[in-house]
N, CA, C and O atoms as CSV, one atom per row, in Angstrom:
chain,resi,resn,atom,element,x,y,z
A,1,UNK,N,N,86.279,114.843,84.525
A,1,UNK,CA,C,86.226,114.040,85.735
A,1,UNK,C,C,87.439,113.111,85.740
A,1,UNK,O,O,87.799,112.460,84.759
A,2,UNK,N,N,88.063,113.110,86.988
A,2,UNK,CA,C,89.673,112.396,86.965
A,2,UNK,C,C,89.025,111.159,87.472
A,2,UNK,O,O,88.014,111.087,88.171
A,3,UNK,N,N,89.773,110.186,87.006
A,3,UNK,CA,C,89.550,108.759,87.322
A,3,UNK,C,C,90.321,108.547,88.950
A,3,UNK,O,O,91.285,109.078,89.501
A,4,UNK,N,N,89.375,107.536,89.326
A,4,UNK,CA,C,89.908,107.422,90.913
A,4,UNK,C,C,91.011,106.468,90.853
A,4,UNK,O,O,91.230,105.508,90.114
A,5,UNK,N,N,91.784,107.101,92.037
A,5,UNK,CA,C,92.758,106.751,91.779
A,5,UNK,C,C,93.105,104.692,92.686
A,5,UNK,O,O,92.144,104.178,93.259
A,6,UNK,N,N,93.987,104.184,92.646
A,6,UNK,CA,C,94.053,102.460,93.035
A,6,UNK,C,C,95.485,102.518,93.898
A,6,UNK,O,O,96.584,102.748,93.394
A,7,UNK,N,N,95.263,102.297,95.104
A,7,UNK,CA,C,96.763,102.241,95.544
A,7,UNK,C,C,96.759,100.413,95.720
A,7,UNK,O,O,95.732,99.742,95.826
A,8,UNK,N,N,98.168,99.869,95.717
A,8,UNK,CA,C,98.366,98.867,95.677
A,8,UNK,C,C,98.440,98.238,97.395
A,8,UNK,O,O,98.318,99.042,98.319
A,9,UNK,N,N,98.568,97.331,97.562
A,9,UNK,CA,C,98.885,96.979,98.898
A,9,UNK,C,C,99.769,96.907,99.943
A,9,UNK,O,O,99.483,96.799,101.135
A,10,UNK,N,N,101.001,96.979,99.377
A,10,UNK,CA,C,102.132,97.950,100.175
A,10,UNK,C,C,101.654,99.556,100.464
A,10,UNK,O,O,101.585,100.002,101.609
A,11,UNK,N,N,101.337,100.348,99.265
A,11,UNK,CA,C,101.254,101.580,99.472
A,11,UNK,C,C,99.900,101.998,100.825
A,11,UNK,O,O,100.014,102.835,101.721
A,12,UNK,N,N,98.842,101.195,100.575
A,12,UNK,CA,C,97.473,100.800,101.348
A,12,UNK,C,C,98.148,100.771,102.941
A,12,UNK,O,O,97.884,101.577,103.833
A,13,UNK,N,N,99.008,99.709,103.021
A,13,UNK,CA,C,98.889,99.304,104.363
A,13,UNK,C,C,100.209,100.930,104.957
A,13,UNK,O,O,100.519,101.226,106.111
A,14,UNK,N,N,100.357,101.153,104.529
A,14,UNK,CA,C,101.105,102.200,104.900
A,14,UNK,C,C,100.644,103.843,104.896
A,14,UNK,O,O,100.975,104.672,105.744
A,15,UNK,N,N,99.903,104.044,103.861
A,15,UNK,CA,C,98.916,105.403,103.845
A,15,UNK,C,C,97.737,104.918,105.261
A,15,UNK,O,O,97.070,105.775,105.841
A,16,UNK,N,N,97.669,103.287,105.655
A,16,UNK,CA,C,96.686,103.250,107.189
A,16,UNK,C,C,97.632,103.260,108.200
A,16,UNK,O,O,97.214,103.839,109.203
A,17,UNK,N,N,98.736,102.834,108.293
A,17,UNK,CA,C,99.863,102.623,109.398
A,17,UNK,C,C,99.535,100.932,109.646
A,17,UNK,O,O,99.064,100.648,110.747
A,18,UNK,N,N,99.645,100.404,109.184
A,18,UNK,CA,C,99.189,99.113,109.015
A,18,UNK,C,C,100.840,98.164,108.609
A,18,UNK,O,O,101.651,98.412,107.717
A,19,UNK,N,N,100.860,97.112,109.615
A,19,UNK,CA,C,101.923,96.605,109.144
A,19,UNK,C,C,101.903,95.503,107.952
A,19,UNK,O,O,100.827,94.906,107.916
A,20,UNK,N,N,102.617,95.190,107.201
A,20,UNK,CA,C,102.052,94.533,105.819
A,20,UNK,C,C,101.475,92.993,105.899
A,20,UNK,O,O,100.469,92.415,105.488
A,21,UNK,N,N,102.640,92.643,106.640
A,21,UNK,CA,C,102.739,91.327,107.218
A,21,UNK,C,C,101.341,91.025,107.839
A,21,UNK,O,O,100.697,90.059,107.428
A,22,UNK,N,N,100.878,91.811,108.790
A,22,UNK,CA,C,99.749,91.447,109.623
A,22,UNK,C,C,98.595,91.674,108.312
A,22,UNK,O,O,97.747,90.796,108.475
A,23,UNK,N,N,98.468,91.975,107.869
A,23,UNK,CA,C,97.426,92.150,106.857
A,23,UNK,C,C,97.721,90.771,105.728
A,23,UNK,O,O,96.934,89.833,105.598
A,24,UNK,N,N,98.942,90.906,105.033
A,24,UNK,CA,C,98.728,89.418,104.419
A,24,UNK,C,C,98.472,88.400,105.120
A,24,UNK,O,O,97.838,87.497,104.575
A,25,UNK,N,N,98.972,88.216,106.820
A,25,UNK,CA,C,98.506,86.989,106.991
A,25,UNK,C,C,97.083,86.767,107.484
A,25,UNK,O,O,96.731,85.610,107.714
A,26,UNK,N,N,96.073,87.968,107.699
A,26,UNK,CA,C,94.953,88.347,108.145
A,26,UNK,C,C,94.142,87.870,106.589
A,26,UNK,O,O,93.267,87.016,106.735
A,27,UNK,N,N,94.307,88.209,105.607
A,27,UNK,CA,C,94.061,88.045,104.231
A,27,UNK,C,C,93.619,86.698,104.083
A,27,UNK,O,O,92.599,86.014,104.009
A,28,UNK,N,N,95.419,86.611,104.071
A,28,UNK,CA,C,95.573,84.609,103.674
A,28,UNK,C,C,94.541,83.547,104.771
A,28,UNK,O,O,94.017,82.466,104.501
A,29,UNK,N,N,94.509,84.357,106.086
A,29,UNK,CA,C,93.364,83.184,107.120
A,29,UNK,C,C,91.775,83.272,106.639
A,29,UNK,O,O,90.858,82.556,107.041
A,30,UNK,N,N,91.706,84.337,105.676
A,30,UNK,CA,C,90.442,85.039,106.247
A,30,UNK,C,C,90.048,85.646,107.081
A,30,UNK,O,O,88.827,85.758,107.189
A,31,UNK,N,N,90.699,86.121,107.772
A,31,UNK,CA,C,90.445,87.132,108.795
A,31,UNK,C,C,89.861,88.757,108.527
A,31,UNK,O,O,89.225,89.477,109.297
A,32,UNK,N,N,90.299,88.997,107.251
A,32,UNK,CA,C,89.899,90.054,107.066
A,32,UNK,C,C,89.206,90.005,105.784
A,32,UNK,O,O,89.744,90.230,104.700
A,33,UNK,N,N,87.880,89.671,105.983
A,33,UNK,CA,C,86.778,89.072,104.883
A,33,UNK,C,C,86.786,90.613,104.129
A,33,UNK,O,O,86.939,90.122,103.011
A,34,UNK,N,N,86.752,91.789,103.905
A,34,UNK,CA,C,86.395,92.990,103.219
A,34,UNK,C,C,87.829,93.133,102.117
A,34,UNK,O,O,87.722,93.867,101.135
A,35,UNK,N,N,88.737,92.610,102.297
A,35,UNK,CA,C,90.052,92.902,101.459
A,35,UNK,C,C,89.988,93.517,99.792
A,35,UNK,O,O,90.149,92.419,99.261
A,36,UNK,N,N,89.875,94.416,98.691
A,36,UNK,CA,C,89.384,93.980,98.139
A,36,UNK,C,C,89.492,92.661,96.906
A,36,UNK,O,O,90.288,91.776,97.220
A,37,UNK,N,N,89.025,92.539,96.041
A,37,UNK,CA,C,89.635,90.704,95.465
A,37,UNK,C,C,90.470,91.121,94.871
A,37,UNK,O,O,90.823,92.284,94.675
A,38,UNK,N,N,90.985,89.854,94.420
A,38,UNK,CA,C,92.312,89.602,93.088
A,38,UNK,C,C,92.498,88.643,92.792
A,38,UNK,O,O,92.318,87.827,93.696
A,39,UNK,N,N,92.830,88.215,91.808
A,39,UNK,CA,C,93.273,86.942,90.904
A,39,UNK,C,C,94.352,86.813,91.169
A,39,UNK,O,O,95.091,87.772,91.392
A,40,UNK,N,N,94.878,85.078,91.230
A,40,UNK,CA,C,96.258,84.724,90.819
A,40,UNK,C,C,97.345,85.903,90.258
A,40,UNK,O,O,97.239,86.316,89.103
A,41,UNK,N,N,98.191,86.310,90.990
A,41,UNK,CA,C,99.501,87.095,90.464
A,41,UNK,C,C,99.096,88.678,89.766
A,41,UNK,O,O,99.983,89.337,89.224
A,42,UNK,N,N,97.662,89.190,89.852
A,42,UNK,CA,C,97.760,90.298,89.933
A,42,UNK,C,C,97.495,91.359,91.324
A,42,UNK,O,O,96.578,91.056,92.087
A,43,UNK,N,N,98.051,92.181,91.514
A,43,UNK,CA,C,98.439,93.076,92.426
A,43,UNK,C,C,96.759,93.503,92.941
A,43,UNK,O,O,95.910,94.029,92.222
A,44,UNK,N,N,96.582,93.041,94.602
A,44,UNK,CA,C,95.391,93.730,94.503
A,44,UNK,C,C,95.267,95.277,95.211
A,44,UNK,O,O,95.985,95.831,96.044
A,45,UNK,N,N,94.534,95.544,94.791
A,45,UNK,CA,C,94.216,97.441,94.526
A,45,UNK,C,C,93.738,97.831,95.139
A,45,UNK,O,O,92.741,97.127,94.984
A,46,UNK,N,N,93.277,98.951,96.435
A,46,UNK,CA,C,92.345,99.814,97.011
A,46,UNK,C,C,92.483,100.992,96.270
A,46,UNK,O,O,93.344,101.640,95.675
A,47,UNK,N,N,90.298,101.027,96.770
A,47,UNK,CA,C,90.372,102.242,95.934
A,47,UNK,C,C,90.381,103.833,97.283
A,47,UNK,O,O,91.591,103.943,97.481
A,48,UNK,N,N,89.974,104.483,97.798
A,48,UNK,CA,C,90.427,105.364,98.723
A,48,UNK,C,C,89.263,104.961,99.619
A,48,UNK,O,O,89.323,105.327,100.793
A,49,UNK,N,N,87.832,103.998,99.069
A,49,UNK,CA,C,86.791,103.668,100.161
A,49,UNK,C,C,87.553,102.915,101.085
A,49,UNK,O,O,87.574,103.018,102.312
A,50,UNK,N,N,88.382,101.890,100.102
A,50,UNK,CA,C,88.573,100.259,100.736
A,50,UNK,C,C,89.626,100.499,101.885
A,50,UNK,O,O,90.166,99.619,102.556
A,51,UNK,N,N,89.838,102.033,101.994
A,51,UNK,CA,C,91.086,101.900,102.814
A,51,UNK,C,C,90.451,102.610,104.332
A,51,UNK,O,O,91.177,102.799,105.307
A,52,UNK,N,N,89.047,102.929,104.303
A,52,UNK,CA,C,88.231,102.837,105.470
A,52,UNK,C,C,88.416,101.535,106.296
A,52,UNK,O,O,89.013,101.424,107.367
A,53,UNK,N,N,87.898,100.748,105.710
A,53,UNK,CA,C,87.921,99.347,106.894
A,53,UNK,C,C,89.430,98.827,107.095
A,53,UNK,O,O,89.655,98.068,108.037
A,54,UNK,N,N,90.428,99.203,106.266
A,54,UNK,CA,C,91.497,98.891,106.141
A,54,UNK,C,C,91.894,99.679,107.415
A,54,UNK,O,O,92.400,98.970,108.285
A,55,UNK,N,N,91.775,100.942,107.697
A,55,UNK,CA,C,92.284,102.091,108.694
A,55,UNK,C,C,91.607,101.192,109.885
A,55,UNK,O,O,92.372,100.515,110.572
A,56,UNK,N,N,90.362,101.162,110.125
A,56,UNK,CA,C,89.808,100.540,111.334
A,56,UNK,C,C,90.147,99.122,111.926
A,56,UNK,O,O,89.974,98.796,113.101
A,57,UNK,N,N,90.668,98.316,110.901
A,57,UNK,CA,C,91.509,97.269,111.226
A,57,UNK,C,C,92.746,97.342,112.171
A,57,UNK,O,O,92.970,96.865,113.284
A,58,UNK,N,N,93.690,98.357,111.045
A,58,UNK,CA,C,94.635,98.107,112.180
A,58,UNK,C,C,94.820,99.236,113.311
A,58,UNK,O,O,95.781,99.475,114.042
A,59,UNK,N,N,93.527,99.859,113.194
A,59,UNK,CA,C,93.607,100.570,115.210
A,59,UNK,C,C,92.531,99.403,115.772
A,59,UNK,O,O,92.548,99.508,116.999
A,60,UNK,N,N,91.870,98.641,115.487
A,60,UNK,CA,C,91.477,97.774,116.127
A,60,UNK,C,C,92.417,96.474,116.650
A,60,UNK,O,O,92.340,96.060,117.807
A,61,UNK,N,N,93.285,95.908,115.674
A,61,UNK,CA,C,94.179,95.257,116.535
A,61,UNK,C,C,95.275,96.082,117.240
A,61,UNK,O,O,95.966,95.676,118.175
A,62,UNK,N,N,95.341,97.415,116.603
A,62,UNK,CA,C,96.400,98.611,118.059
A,62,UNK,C,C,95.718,98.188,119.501
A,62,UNK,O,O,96.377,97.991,120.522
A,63,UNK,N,N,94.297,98.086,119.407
A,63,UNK,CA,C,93.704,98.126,120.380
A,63,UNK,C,C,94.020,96.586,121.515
A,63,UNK,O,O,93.787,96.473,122.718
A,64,UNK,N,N,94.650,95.523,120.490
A,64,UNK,CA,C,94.700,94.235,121.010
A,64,UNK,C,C,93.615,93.261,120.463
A,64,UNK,O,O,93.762,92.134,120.936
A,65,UNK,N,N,92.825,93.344,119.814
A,65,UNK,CA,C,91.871,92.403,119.055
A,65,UNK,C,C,92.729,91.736,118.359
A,65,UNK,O,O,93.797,92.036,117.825
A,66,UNK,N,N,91.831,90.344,118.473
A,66,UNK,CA,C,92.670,89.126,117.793
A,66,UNK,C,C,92.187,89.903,115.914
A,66,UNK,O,O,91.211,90.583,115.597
A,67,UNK,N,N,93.114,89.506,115.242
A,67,UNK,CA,C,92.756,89.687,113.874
A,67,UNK,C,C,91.177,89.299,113.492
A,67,UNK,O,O,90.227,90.021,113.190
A,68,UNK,N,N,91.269,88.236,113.596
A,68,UNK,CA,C,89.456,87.511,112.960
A,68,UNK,C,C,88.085,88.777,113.834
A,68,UNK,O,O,87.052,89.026,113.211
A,69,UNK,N,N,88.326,89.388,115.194
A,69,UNK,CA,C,87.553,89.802,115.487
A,69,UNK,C,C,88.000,91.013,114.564
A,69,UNK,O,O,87.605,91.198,113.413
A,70,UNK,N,N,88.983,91.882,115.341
A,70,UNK,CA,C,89.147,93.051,114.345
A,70,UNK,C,C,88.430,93.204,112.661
A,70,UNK,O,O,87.669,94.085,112.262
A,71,UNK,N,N,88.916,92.166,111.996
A,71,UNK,CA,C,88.603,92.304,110.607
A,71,UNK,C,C,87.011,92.244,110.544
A,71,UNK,O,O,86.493,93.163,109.909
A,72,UNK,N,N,86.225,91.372,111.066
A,72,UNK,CA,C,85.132,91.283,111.395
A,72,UNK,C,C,84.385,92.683,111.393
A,72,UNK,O,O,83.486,93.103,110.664
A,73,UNK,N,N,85.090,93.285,112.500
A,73,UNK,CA,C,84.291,94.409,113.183
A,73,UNK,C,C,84.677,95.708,112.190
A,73,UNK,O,O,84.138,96.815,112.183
A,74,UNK,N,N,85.665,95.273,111.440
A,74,UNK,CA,C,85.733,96.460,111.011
A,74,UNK,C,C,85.445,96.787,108.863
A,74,UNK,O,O,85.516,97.817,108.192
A,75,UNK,N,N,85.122,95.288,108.480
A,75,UNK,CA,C,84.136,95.512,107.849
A,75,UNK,C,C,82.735,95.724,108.128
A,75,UNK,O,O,82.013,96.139,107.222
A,76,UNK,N,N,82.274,95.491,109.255
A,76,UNK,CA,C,80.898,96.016,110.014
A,76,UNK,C,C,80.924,97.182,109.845
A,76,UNK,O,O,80.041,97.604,109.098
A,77,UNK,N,N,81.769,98.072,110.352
A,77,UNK,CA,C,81.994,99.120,110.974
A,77,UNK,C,C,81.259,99.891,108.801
A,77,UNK,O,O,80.244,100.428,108.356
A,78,UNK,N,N,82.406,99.485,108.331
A,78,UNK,CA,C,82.703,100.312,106.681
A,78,UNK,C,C,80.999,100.207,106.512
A,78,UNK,O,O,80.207,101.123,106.734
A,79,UNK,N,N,80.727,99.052,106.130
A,79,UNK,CA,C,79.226,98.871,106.063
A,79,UNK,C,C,78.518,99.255,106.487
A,79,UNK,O,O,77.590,99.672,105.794
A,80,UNK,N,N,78.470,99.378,107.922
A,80,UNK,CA,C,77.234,100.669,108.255
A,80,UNK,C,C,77.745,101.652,107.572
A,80,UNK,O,O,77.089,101.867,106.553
A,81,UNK,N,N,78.858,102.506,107.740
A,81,UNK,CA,C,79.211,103.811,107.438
A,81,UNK,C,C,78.413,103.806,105.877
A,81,UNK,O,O,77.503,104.550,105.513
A,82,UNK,N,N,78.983,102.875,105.227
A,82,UNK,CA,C,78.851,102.776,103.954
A,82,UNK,C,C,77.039,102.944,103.558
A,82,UNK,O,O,76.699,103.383,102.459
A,83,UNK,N,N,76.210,102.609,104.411
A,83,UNK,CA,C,75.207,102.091,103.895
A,83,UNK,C,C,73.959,102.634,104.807
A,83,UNK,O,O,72.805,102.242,104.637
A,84,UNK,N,N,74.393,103.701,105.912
A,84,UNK,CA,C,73.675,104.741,106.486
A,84,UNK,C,C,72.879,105.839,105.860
A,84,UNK,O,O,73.214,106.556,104.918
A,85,UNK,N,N,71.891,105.847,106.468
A,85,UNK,CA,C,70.946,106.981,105.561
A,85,UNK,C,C,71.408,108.058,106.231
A,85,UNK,O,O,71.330,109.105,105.588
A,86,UNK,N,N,71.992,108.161,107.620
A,86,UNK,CA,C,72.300,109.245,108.462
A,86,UNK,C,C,73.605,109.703,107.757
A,86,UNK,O,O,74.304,108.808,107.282
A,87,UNK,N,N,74.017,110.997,107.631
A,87,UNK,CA,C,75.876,111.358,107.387
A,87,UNK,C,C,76.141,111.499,108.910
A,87,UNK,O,O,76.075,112.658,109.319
A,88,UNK,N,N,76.425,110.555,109.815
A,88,UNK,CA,C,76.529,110.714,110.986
A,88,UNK,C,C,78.219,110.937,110.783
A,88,UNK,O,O,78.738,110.452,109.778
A,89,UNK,N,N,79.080,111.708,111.800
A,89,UNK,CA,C,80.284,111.759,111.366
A,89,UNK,C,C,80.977,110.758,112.897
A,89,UNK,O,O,82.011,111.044,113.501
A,90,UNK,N,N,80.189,109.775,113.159
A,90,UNK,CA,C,81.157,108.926,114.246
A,90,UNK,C,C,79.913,107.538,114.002
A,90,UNK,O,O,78.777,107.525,113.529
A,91,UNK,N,N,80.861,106.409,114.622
A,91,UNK,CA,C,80.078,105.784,114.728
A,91,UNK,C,C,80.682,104.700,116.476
A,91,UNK,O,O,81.657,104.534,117.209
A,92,UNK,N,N,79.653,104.393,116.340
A,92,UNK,CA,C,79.733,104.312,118.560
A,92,UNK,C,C,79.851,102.589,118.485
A,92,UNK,O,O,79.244,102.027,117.573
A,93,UNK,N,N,80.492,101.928,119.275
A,93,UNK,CA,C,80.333,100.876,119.397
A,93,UNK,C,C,80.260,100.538,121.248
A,93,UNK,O,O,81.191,100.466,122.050
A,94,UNK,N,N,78.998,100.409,121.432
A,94,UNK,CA,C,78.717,100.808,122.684
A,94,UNK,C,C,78.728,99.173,123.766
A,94,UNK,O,O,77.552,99.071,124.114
A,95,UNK,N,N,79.255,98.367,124.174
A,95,UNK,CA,C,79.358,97.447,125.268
A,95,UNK,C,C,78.748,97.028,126.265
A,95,UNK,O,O,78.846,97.698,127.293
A,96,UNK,N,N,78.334,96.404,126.272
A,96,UNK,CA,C,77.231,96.545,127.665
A,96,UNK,C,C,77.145,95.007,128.293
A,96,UNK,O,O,77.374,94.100,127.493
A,97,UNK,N,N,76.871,94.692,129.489
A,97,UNK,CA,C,76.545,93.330,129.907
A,97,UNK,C,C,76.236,92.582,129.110
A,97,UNK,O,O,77.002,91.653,128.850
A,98,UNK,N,N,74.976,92.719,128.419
A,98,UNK,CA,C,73.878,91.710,127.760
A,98,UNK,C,C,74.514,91.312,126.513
A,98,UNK,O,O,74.705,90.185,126.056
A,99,UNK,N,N,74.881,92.774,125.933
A,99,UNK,CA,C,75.353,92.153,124.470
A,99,UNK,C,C,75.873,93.867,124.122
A,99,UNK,O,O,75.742,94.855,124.845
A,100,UNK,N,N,76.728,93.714,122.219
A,100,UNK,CA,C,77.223,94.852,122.327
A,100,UNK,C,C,76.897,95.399,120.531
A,100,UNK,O,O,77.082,94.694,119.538
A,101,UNK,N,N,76.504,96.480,120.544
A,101,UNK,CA,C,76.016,97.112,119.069
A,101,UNK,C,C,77.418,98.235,118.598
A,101,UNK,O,O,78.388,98.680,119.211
A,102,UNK,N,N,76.756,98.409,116.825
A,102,UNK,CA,C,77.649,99.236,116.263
A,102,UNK,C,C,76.652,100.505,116.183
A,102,UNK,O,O,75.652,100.217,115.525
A,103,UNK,N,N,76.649,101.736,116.636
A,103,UNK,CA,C,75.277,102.931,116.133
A,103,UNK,C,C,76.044,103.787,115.660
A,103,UNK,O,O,77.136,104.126,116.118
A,104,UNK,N,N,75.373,104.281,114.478
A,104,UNK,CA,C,75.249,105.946,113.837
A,104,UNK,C,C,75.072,106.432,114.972
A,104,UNK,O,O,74.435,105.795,115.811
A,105,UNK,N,N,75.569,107.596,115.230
A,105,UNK,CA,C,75.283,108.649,116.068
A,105,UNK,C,C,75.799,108.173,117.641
A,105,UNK,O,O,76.934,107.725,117.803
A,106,UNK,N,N,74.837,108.322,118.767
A,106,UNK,CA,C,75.596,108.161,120.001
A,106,UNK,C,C,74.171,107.502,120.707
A,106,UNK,O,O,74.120,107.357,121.928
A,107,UNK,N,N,72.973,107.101,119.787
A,107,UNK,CA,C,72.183,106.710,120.729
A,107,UNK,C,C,72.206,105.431,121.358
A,107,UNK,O,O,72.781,104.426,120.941
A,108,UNK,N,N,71.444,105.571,122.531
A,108,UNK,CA,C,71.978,104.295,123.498
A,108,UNK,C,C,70.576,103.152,123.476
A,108,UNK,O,O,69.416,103.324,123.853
A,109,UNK,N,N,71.168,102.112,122.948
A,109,UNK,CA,C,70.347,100.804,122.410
A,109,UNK,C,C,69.694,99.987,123.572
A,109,UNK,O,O,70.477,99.464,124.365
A,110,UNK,N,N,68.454,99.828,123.752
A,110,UNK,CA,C,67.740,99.333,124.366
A,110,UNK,C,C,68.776,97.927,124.892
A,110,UNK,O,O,69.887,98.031,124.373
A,111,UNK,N,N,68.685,97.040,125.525
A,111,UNK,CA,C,68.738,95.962,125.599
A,111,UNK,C,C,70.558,95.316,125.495
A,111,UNK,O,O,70.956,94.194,125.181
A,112,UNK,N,N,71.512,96.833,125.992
A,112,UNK,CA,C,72.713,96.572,126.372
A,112,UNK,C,C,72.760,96.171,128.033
A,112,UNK,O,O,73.717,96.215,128.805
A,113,UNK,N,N,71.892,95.920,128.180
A,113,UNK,CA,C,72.404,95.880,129.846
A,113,UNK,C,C,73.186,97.344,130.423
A,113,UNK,O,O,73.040,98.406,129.818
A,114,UNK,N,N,73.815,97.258,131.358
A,114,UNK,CA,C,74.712,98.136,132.003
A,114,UNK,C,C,75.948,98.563,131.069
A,114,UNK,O,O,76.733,97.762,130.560
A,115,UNK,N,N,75.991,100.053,130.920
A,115,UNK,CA,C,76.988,99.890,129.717
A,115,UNK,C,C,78.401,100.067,130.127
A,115,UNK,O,O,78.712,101.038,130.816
A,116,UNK,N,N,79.334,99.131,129.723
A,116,UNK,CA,C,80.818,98.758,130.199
A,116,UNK,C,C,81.710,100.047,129.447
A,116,UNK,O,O,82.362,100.914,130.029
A,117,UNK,N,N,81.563,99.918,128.348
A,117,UNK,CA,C,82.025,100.991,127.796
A,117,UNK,C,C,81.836,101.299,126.074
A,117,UNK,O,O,81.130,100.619,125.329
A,118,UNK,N,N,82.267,101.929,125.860
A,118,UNK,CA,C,82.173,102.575,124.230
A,118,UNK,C,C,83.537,103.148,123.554
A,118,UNK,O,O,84.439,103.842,124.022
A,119,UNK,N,N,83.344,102.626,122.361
A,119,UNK,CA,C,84.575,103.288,121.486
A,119,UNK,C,C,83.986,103.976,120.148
A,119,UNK,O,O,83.108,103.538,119.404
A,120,UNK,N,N,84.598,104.977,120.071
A,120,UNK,CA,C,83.556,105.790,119.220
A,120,UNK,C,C,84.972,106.290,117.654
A,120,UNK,O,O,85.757,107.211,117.884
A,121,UNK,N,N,85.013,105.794,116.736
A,121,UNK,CA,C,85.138,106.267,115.442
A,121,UNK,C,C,85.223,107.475,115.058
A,121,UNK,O,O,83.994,107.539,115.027
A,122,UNK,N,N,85.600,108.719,114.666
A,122,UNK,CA,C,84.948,109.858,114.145
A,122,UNK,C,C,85.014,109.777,112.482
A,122,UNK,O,O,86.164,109.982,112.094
A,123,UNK,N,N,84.496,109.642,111.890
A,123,UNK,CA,C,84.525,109.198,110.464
A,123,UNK,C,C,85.341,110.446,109.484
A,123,UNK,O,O,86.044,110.209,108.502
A,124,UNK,N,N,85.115,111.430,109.896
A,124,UNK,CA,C,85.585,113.252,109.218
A,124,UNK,C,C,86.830,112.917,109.061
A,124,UNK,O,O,87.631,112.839,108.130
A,125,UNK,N,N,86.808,112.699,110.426
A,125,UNK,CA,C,88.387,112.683,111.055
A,125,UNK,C,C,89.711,111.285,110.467
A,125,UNK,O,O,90.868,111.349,110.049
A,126,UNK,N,N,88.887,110.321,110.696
A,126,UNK,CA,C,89.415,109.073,110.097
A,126,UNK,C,C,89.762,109.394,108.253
A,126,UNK,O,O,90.894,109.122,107.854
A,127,UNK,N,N,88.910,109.864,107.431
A,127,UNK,CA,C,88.971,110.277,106.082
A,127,UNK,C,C,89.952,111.443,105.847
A,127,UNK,O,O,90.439,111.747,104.758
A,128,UNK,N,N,90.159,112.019,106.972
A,128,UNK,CA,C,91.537,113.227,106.701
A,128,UNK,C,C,92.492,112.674,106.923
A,128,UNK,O,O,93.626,112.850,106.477
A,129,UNK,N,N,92.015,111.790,107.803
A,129,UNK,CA,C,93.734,111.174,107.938
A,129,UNK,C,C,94.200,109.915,106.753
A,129,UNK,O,O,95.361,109.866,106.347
A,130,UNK,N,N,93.601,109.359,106.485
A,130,UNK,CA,C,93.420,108.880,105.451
A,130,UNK,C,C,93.875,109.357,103.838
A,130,UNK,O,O,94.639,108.859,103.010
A,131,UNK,N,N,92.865,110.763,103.847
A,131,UNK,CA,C,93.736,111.878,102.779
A,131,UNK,C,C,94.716,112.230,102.961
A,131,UNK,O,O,95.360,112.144,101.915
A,132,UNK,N,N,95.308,112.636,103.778
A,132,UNK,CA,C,96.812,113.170,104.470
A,132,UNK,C,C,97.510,111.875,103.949
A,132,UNK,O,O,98.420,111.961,103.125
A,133,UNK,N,N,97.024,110.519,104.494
A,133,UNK,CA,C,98.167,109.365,104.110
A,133,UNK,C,C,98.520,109.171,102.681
A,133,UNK,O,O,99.609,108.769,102.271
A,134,UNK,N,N,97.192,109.592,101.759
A,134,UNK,CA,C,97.609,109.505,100.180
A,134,UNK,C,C,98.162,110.674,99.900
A,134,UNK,O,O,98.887,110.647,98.905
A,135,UNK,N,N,98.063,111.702,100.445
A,135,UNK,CA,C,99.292,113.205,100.031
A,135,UNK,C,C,100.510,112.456,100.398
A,135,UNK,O,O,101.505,112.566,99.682
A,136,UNK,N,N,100.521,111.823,101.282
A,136,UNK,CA,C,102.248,111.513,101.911
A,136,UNK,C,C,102.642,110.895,100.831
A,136,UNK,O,O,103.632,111.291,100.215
A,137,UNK,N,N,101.607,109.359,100.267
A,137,UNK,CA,C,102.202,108.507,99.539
A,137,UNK,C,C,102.697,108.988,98.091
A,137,UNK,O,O,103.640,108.463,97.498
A,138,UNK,N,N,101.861,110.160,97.557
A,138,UNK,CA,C,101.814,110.570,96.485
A,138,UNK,C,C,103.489,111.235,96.354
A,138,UNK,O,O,104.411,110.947,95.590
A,139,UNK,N,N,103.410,111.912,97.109
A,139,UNK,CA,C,104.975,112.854,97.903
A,139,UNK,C,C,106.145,111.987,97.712
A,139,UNK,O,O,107.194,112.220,97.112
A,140,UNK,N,N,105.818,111.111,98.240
A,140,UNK,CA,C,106.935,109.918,98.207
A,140,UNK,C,C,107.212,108.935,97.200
A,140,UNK,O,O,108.125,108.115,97.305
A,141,UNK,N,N,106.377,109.020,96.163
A,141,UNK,CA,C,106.139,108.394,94.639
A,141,UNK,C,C,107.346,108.779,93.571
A,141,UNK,O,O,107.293,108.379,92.408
């Protein structure tokens, strides 16, 4: 069994398309509460999970989200994925008047009001691309 592998945080924000800058200073505010930790002056590490919420971050501020929401939403996002009994391969973030949810699958939540709209994740899809970004980085090593 091969040990998993740790990309550092240059290599991270770049196997997501992530600019570096926006992530350290997302870090340094707290904005992006899921980061994973580190001590004083050592290098901190993702392991190929941590670079899930990392990916959804920065297409969430692609999208225009202020950082603090983005980071927010997109350790939400890892956490359900992470912690679903379903292997749902998307996850829906559905909008509505009243108020707005994160769902496994595509079902539609009581008590959205009128629904404004939805942005939907594909998780398969997000993890290939993801793999593809550590073939690149590896390539380029």
């Amino acid at each position: 069994m091969s040990e998993q592998p740790y990309f550092r945080s240059a290599v991270a924000c770049r196997i997501v398309s992530l600019d570096r800058v926006k992530f350290n200073d997302a870090v340094a505010s707290g904005t992006y509460p899921c980061a994973p930790s580190t001590t004083g002056g050592s290098a901190r590490l993702f392991t190929e999970e941590d670079l899930l919420p990392l990916f959804f971050f920065a297409r969430l501020t692609e999208f225009g989200l202020s950082t603090g929401k983005a980071g927010s939403m997109a350790c939400e996002i890892a956490s359900r994925v992470a912690t679903s009994k379903k292997r749902s391969n998307h996850i829906t973030l559905s909008y509505g008047v009243s108020t707005n949810v994160w769902a496994m699958g595509e079902k539609r939540h009581a008590g959205l009001g009128r629904l404004i709209f939805t942005v939907v994740f594909h998780i398969a899809d997000v993890r290939r691309i993801i793999a593809d970004g550590i073939n690149a980085a590896a390539e380029n090593a």
